[in-house]
Each structure stands twice: as structure tokens, then as C-alpha cells.
C-alpha positions in Angstrom: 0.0 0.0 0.0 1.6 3.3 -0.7 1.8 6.0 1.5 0.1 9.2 1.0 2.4 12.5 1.3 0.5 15.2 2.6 1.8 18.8 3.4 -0.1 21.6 5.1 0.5 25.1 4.8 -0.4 27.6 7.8 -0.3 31.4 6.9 -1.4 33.3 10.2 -0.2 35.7 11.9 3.0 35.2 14.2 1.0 35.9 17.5 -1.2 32.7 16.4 1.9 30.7 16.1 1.0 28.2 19.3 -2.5 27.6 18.0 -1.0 26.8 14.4 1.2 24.1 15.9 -1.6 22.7 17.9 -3.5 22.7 14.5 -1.0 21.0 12.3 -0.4 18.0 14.8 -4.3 17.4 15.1 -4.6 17.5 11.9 -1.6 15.0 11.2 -3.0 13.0 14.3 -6.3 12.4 12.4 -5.1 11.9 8.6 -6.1 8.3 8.5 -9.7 9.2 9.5 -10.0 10.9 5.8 -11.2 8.7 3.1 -11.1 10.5 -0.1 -7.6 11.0 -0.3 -6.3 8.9 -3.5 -3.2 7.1 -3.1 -1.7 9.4 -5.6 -2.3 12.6 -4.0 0.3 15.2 -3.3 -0.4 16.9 -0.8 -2.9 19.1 0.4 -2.8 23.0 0.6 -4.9 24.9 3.3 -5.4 28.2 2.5 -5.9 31.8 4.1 -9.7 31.2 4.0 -10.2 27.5 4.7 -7.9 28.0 8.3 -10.2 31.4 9.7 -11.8 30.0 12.9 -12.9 33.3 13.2 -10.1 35.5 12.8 -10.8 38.7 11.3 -9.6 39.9 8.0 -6.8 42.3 9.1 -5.2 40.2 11.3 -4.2 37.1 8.3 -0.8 37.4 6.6 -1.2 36.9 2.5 2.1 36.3 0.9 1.7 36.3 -2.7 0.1 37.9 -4.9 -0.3 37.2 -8.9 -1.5 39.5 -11.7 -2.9 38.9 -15.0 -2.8 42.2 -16.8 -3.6 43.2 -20.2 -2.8 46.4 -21.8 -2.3 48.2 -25.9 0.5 50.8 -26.4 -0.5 52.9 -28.8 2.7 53.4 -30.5 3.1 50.2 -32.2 -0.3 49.1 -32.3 -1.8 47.7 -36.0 -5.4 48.0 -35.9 -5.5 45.7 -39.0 -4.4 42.7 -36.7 -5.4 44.3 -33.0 -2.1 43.5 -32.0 1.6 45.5 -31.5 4.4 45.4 -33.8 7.6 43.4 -32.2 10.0 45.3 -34.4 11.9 46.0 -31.7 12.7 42.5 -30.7 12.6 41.4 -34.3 15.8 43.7 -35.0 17.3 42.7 -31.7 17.4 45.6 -30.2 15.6 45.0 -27.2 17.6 45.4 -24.1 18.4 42.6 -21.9 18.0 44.3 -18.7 15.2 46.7 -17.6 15.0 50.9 -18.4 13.3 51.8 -15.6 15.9 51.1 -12.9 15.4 55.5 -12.5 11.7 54.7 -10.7 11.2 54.6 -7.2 11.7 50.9 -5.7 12.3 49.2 -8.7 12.7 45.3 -8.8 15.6 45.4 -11.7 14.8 42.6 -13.9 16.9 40.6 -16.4 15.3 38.6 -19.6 15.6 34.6 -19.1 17.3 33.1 -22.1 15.4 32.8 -25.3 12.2 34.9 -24.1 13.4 37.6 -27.2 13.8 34.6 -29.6 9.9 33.7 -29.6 8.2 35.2 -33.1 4.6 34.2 -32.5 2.4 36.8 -34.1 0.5 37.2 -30.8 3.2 36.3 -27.9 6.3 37.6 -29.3 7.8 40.8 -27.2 7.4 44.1 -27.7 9.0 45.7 -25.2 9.4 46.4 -21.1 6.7 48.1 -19.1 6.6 48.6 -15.7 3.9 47.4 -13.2 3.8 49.9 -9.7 1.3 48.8 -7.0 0.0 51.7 -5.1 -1.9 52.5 -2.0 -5.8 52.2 -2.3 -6.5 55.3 -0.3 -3.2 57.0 -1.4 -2.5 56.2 -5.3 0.7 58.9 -4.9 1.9 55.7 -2.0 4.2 53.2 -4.3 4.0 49.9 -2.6 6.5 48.3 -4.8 7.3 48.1 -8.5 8.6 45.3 -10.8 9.5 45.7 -14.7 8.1 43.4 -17.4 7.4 42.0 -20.8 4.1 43.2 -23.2 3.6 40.8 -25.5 1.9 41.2 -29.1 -1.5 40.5 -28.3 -0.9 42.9 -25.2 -0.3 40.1 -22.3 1.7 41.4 -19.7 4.0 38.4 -19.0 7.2 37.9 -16.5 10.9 38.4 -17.6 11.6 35.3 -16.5 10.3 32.9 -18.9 8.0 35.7 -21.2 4.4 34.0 -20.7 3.7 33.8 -16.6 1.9 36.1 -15.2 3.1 38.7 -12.5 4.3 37.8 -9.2 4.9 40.1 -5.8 5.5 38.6 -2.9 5.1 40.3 0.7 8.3 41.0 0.7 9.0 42.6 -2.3 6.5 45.4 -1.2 7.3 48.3 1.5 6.4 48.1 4.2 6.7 44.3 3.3 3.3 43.1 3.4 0.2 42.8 0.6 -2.7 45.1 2.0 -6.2 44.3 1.5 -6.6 46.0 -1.9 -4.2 47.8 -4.1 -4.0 50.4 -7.7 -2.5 49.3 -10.3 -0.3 51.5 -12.4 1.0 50.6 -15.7 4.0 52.7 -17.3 5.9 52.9 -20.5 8.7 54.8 -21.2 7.6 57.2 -24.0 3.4 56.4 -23.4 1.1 58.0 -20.8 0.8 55.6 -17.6 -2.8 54.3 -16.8 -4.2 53.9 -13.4 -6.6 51.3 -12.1 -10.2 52.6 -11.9 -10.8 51.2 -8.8 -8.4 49.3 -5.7 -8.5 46.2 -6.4 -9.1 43.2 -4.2 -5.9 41.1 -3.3 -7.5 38.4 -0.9 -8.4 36.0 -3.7 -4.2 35.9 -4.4 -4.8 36.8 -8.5 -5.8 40.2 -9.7 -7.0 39.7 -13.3 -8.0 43.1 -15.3 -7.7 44.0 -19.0 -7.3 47.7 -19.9 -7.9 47.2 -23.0 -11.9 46.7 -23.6 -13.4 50.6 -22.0 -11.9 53.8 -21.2 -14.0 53.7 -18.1 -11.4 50.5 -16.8 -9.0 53.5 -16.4 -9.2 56.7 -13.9 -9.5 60.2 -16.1 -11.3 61.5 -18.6 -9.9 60.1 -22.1 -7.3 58.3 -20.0 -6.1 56.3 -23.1 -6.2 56.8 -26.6 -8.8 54.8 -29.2 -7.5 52.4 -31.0 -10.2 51.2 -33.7 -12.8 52.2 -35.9 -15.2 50.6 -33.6 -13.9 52.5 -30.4 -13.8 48.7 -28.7 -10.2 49.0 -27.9 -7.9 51.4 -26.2 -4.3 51.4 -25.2 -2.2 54.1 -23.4 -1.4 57.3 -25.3 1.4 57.0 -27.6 4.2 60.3 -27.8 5.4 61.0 -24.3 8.9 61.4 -25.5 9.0 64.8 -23.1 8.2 62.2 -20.3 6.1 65.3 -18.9 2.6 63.3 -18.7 1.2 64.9 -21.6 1.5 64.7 -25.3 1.3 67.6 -28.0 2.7 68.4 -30.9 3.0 72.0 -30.7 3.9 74.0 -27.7 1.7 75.7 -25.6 3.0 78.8 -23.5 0.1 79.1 -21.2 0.7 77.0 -19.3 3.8 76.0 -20.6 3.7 72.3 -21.8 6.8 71.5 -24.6 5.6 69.7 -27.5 6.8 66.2 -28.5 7.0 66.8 -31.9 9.5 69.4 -31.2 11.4 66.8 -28.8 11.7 64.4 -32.1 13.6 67.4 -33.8 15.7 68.3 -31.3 17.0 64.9 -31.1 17.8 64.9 -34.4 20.3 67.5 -34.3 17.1 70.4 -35.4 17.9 68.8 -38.9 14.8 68.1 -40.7 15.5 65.5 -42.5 17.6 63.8 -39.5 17.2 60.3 -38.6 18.6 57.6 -36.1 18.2 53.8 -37.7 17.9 50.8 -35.9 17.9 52.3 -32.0 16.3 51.6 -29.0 15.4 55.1 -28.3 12.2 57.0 -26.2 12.0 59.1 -29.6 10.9 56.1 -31.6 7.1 57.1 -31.0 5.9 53.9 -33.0 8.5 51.7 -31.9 9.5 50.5 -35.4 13.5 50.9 -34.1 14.0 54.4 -36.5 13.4 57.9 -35.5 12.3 60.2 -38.1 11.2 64.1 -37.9 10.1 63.5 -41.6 8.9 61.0 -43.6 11.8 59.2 -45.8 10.1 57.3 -48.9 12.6 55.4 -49.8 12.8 53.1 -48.0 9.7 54.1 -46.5 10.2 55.6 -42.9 7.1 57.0 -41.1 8.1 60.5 -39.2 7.6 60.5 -35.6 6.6 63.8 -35.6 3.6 63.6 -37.6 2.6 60.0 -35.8 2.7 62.3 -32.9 0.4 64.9 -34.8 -2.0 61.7 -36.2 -2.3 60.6 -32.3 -4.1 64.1 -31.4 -6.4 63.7 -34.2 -4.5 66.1 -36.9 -5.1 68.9 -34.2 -1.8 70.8 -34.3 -2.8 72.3 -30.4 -4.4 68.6 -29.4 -3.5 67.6 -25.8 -3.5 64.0 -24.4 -3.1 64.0 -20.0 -2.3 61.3 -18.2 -5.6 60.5 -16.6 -4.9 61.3 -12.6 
């Protein structure tokens, strides 16, 4: 007869710690009294919820938490396919480590082997984001912050292995411990960030949200940009190369808020018919690895500036602000 192998996992507080011992040896104590336990079984894992007796909310001790996010960036996006262009990691330009090591309490992240090697039209990688869990009452609050991978079809996916979801544990947080809810920010380096709505719960251990079908799954008004014909998609605004959480394309004095479009120039020397090929660069509005002030026809070359100038409509004093 082969033995079953059971493991039990307490997660209370530490001033419960006597009572959790006296619970794991009962429970040992009375194993063979269960009967629908297979003889294959693995082991057995008691949650948060199924181990109460009683004990309010505040006081139990969550150590994980796991996010399934889904998010457009504007930029790259092909409404023809509803997904993003990889160009960047198809040219092999993608960097291996993270570029947001300059935000507060980063986790700095390195790719796992092979993750920029994976071509699939929806799952390939586009480029690093970066995920900051705020304070439900104070959004300003940064809890903690880890970078990641976006993938094509807009899957927000670990470094690691570029198709798990999103992992914090307690300890990755400050102070170290997963509150009861939390905001969600999401940030890339030349897009508008996006803010959760509303806090979300954490007690269920998996925080699953897609910003992608309604503007109203993000706080502001017009928080991110439309993406279709059909206004069924949305994605964060596309031309923050200013990184001032707005986007124009001409300057505006009162007050003053410096256009993007004039960034792209200045970049490029103030030559007009500049360019940078094959970069990795915040200029690179669509993210097709070239910067451009104007368009080149041969070969074909989209200019940044105008993409910039598209984004607001083809209104030359068009504003996009980040939504809080």
C-alpha cells in the first residue's frame, strides 16, 4: 500500500503561532480518519480562508500575490491585426536588462534566455513596461514596482520565462506586506501611464484586469487613446517622449507644456531631415526601431513627428493627459 504524502501550509499571523502548531499535529493526528484522499495525491494545501476560525480579516498574513494584466500601447499598435508590432525584438534591439531602474523601488529585472527569440504573431515581445502597485487610499503611495514584458496580443508576462503572469510577494512590497486592496499603475517609457479605476481586491491571491476593452477600466477623462474604428479597444497614449505626462505636438505657453514633436527634432540635431536607424530610443514614438522628424520614402520611414500629430487627431494644439 503506498503511503500518501501530505503537506499543510499555515499562513497566520506570528501571535497565532501556538495555536497553528496545535493545529498541524491534530490534523496529522487524524489523517487516517480521511477517506477520499487517493493514493496518488500530493499533498494538500490549506489556505488563508479555509484556516479562519474566526479571525478577522486584518489580522491574516497573504504572501503572494499574482496579476494577470492586459494592456495596448498605442505606438506600435496595427489595428488591421489588434495587435503590436515586435520590431523591436525582431531587429534585436531589445535590451536585456530593464530601463526603468530611475523609478522609485524598482525590482531590476533581467530577460531569461530565449524569451526575445519567440516570433509568435500574438506572444512575441514588444518591449518592457513597468507594473507599480499603489496605496488604495493614497494612489501617490508606491507599494512596490517590478519591470516586465508586453507581448503582441498585449499580455503582460514575466521576464523570466515571457508567458507567466506577474508575481509580488510580501516581501517585495514596503512596508513588506500585501494590504487588502491595491491600484494598479501601468508605465511605459515614451506612453502616458494608466491607473486602475478602482483598488483592487488582493485576498483572492490573483488580480486579473484588462485595460484594453473601455476607457472607463481606467481613472480620467480620455485616460487612453482609441485604437479602432469601432472605439472597442484602447491602449495608453502613444508620444510621451517629453516624459512630462502629456502629449502635444506644438507647444503651448500658457501653461507651458513643450511639444513632442518638437522633442523628435531636437534629437535629431534640429535637422529636418535627421534620422537615427535601428535604435532603441524613447524618440521612436511607433517603436518600429527608427526615429524620423520627416517622412523618408525610400525606404519608406514613417516620421515620428507627424505619428505624434495623427495621435491628437490632426489637431496641431491637441492635448492627451495622463488621466490622474
Amino acid at each position: 500500500m503506498s503511503k500518501t504524502k501530505t503537506t499543510v501550509r499555515i499562513n497566520y499571523s506570528l501571535k497565532n503561532k501556538c495555536s497553528n502548531i496545535l493545529v498541524v499535529v491534530s490534523y496529522l493526528l487524524f489523517i487516517p480518519l480521511f477517506t477520499n484522499f487517493s493514493n496518488d495525491q500530493q499533498g494538500v494545501f490549506l489556505t488563508n480562508a479555509s484556516l479562519k476560525s474566526g479571525m478577522p480579516d486584518n489580522e491574516e498574513s497573504f504572501t503572494l500575490i499574482n496579476l494577470h494584466l492586459k494592456a495596448f500601447l498605442q505606438g506600435p499598435f496595427n489595428p488591421a491585426s489588434s495587435t503590436m508590432s515586435d520590431a523591436l525584438r525582431s531587429g534585436s534591439l531589445l535590451p536585456g536588462n530593464d530601463p526603468y531602474t530611475e523609478f522609485p523601488n524598482p525590482i531590476n529585472t533581467t530577460t531569461g534566455a530565449g524569451v526575445f527569440l519567440v516570433a509568435d504573431a500574438n506572444n512575441a515581445i514588444v518591449d518592457w513596461i513597468l507594473i507599480e502597485l499603489r496605496d488604495a487610499a493614497s494612489p501617490t503611495t508606491v507599494l512596490g514596482s517590478r519591470s516586465a514584458l508586453i507581448q503582441r496580443d498585449g499580455d503582460i508576462v514575466s521576464a523570466t520565462d515571457g508567458v507567466s503572469d506577474i508575481q509580488f510577494l510580501s516581501t517585495d512590497l514596503s512596508p513588506a506586506s500585501i494590504p487588502a486592496s491595491i491600484h494598479l499603475f501601468i508605465k511605459h517609457r515614451n506612453h502616458l501611464a494608466i491607473r486602475t479605476m478602482e483598488a483592487q481586491i488582493t485576498q483572492t491571491g490573483t488580480i486579473t484586469y484588462d485595460f484594453t476593452t473601455s476607457q472607463a477600466m481606467a481613472v480620467g477623462t480620455n485616460p487612453m487613446a482609441t485604437l479602432n474604428a469601432g472605439s472597442t479597444l484602447f491602449g495608453l497614449w502613444g508620444g510621451n517622449v517629453n516624459g512630462d505626462s502629456k502629449v502635444r505636438y506644438t507647444n503651448s505657453v500658457v501653461p507651458l507644456i513643450s511639444s513632442d514633436a518638437i522633442g523628435v527634432f531636437n534629437a535629431l540635431g534640429g535637422i529636418t531631415s535627421g534620422e537615427m536607424l535601428n535604435v532603441y530610443n524613447i524618440h521612436d514614438v511607433n517603436l518600429d526601431r527608427h526615429v524620423r522628424y520627416t517622412d523618408k520614402i525610400v525606404p519608406t520611414i514613417p516620421s515620428d513627428a507627424l505619428i505624434i500629430f495623427n495621435f491628437l487627431a490632426g489637431n496641431s494644439a491637441g492635448q492627451a493627459n495622463q488621466g490622474f
